[in-house]
N, C-alpha and C positions, 0 to 999 in steps of 0.2 A: 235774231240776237237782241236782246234785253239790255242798255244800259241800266245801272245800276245806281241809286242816290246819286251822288253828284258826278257819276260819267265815268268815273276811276275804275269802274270793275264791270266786267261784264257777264251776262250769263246767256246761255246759249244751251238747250234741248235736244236733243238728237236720238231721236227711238228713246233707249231705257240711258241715257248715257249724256249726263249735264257737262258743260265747259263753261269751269271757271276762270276766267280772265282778267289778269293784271290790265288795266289798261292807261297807262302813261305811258307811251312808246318813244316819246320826244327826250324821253327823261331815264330812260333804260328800264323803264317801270320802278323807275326808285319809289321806296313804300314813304309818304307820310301819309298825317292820323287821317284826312280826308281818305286815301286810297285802304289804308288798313278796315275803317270804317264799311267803306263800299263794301270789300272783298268779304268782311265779316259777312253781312244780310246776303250775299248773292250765294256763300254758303249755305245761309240759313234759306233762303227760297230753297236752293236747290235739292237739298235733304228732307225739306218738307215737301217737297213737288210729288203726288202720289204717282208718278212713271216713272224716278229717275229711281236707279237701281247701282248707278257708280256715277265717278266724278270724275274728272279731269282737270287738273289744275297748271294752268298755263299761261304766259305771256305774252304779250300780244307785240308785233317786231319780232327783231332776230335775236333778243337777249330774252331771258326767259326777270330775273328780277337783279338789277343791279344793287340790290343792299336797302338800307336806310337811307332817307333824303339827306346828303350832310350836309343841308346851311339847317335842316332841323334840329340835326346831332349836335354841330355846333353850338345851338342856342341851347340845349336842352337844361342846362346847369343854371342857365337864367331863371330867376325866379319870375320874372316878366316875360316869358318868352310862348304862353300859353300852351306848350306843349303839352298834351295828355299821358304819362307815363302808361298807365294801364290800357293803351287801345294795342297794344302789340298782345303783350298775356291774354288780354282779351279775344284777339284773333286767332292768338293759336289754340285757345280752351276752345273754340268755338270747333276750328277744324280736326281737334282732339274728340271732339262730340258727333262729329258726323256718323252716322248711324251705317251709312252706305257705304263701300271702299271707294278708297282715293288714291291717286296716281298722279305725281307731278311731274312734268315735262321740263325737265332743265335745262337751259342749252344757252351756250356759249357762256352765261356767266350767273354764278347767283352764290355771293359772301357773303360771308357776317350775318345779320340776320335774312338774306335771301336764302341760306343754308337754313338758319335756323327755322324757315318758316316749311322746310321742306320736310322736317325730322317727324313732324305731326304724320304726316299722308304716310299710308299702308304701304305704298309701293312708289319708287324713284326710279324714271326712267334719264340716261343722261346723256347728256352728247360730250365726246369723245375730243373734246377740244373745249371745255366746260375750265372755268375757270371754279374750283367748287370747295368752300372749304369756311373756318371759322379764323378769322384773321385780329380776330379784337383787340391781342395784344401788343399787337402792333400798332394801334389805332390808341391808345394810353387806356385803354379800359380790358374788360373781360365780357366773353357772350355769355350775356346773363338774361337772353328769352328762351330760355330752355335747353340749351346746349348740354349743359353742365350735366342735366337730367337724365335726358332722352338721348342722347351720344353712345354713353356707358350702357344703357338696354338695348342698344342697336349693334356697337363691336366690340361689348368689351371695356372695361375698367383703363388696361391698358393702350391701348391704339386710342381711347377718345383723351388719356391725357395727351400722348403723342399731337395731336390734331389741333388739342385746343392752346397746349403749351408752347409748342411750335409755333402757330399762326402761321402756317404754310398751308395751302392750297393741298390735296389728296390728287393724286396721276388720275382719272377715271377709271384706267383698269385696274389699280389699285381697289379704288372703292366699289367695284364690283366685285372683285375677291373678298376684303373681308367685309361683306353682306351689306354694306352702306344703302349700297343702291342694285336694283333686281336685273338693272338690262344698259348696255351701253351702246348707241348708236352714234351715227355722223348728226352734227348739231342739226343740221339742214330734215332732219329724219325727225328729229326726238316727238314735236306735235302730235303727229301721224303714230308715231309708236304709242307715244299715252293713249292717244284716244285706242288705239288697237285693243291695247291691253285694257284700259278702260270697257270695251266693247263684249270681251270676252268673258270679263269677269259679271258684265250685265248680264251673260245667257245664263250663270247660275241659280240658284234658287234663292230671293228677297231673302224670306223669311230665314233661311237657311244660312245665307252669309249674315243678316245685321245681329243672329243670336250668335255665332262663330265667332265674330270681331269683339262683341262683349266676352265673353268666353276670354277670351287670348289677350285684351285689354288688360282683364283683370288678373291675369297670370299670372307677374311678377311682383304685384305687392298684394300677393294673397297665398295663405299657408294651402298644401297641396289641399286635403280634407275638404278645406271649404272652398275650395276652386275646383274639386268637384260637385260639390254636390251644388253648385252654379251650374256647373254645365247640364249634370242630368236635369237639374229643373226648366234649365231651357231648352233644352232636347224635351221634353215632356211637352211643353206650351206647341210643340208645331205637330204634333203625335195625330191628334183631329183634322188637320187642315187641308183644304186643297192641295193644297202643292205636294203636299207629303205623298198621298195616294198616287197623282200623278205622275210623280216623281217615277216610285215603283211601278204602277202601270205600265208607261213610255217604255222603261225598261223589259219587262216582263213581253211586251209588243213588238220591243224591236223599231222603238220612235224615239224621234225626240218630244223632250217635256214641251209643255206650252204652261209655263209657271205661272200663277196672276198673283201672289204676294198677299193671299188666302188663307 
């Protein structure tokens, strides 16, 4: 395991399969710009890592991210108070970019933006006693690191005003029903489920999933026509490749593939 710049995030390797780690545990992993900072580069190592094939993103303790630091929140309005505004957008563009899937492990508690930081990753695993939801307005402001965006492409126009107009917490079975999140476990579980799922989605094929995830990225702010002819062009880039023939091979064999991201 990898500390990361100044200690706040960690990165950790596992076969085809990175964990990314919140690491303030004393502090519920509450995100400031130092932690947001870390956890940006241990994304960016781990997407660059030529093994890692999926991600895991997690908290280190029993809470997965307790929100925004708020003696930061509080000063933010300060004109002296050195806060960075753009290191949050900057975090989530980054994990917006990740090439590889990602899977975040929620458990026990992640509001406000600990929600929002989770809307980014392909797949939300959650525990079942998760405190999980966008509460801003109750807080005198609005979530404004992408909620507003990413909410509505995720349930729905209507359930994401529900969610964010409310400022109530989501049940977990709730937000497994309508699609929030993919899988609901006992908090004590949630770790062990990302990395599972994380694991499983590694035996897929590289080159196969990170053109699939462009693909479906581009889905909803692009006319059908030319979100085809994306896709056939990147169906076409893996046509030559390793993996491809392999792929068919294994099958044809009666094997599993032995993918190399080729």
């Amino acid at each position: 395991m990898e500390a990361i710049g100044g200690g706040l995030a960690t990165l950790d390797i596992d076969d085809h399969r990175a964990d990314v780690t919140l690491s303030r545990p004393e502090k519920r992993n509450a995100m400031t710009t130092d932690l947001m900072k870390d956890l940006a580069l241990a994304l960016e190592r781990a997407d660059a890592h030529e093994d890692v094939r999926s991600i895991a993103l997690l908290g280190e303790g029993p809470v997965f991210c307790a929100g925004m630091d708020l003696h930061m929140m509080r000063s933010r309005g300060d004109p002296d108070s050195g806060v960075e505004r753009d290191t949050f957008p900057d975090l989530l563009d980054t994990l917006d970019s990740v090439s590889v899937p990602t899977v975040a492990g929620i458990k026990r508690a992640a509001p406000a933006g600990a929600f929002e930081l989770t809307l980014p990753c392909d797949f939300r695993v959650l525990g079942s006693e998760a405190t999980y939801g966008v509460i801003e307005v109750k807080l005198g402001t609005f979530p404004h690191g992408g909620a507003t965006q990413r909410l509505p492409r995720l349930v729905g126009l209507a359930k994401a005003k529900e969610l964010v107009l409310s400022g109530e917490f989501i049940d977990p079975a709730e937000a497994e029903a309508c699609g929030l999140v993919n899988e609901v476990v006992p908090d004590e579980e949630v770790d062990d489920a990302a990395r599972a799922l994380a694991d499983s989605l590694a035996e897929n094929a590289p080159l196969g999933m990170e053109r699939a995830k462009r693909a479906l990225n581009a889905a909803l702010d692009t006319p059908l026509d030319e979100g085809l002819q994306l896709e056939r062009a990147l169906g076409r880039e893996i046509d030559d490749t390793h993996d491809y023939r392999e792929g068919f091979e294994a099958r044809i064999e009666d094997r599993e593939p032995t993918f190399e991201g080729r």
